[in-house]
C-alpha positions, 0 to 999 in steps of 0.5 A: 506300925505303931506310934511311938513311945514318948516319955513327958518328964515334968514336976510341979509348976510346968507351964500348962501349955507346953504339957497338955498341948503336946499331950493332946497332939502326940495321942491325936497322931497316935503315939503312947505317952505317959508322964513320969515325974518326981513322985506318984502325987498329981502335980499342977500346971501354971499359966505364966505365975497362975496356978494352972491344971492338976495331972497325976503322974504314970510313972516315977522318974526313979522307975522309968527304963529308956529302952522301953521310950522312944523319946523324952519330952521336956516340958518349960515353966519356971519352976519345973525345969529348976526343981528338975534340974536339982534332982540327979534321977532327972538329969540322969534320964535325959543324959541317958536319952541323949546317950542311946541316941533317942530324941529329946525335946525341950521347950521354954525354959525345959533346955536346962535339963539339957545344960545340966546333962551337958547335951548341947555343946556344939549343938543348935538350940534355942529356948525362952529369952532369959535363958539364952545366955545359959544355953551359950555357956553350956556351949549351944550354937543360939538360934533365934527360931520358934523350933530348932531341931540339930539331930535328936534334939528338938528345942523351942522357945515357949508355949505360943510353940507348943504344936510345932514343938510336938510336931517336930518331937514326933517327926524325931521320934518316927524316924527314930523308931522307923 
């Protein structure tokens, strides 16, 4: 069997950390992973409110087909998930994940996405401190853990968790694909 096929959607200023750590660790383990984002253009990393590395995309958002993905990654930073949010092509693939029941994870402030495709009523969550509050309002159970797995949806609190993140993604996405 082949690793599996997992998505990373991200736009400009994901937290640098929570891309490439995972990144690097889901292809060491022998899954495929591609970046879709907003537009072909490379897009860059920060580091905290630093500018960080540039990557250049695979995919458009717009083109990605969920069917051909066994899991989506949703990177933090501050900027990423806002701008992310915003774009209803972005919101429609994670609520599409959800719905053909594929994991999703989501990291640092990452889980808004999920607010916003109104995925985690009723279910565990965590993620970065200030947006806790959010998670609670869409009607997510808070935990205080570094990673929180509740079926497919893996969420963690930041980039300090960025390989136990990627681990539990995988995990998901294994037993998903088995």
């Amino acid at each position: 069997m082949t690793g599996p096929d997992i998505l990373i959607m991200a736009s400009d200023g994901f937290e640098q950390d929570e891309l490439f750590v995972p990144l690097e660790q889901l292809r060491a383990a022998g899954a495929n992973v591609a970046l879709a984002a907003p537009g072909i253009l490379p897009i860059r990393a920060t580091v905290l409110d630093d500018p960080g590395e540039w990557i250049t995309p695979d995919l458009i958002i717009a083109e990605v087909a969920v069917e051909n993905w066994d899991a989506l990654l949703l990177p933090g930073g501050l900027i990423n998930p806002d701008h992310l949010r915003a774009n209803p092509k972005a919101v429609a693939l994670v609520a599409a994940f959800v719905a053909a029941g594929k994991p999703v994870g989501a990291i640092c402030h990452g889980p808004w996405l999920l607010v916003e495709a109104d995925a985690l009523r009723g279910r565990r969550a965590t993620g970065w401190p200030s947006i806790r509050t959010d998670l609670r309002n869409a009607g997510a159970l808070v935990e205080e853990g570094p990673v929180v797995v509740d079926g497919g949806i893996v969420t963690a609190v930041g980039p300090q968790d960025s390989a136990a993140f990627a681990d539990a993604l995988l995990a998901a996405a294994v037993s998903t694909k088995a």
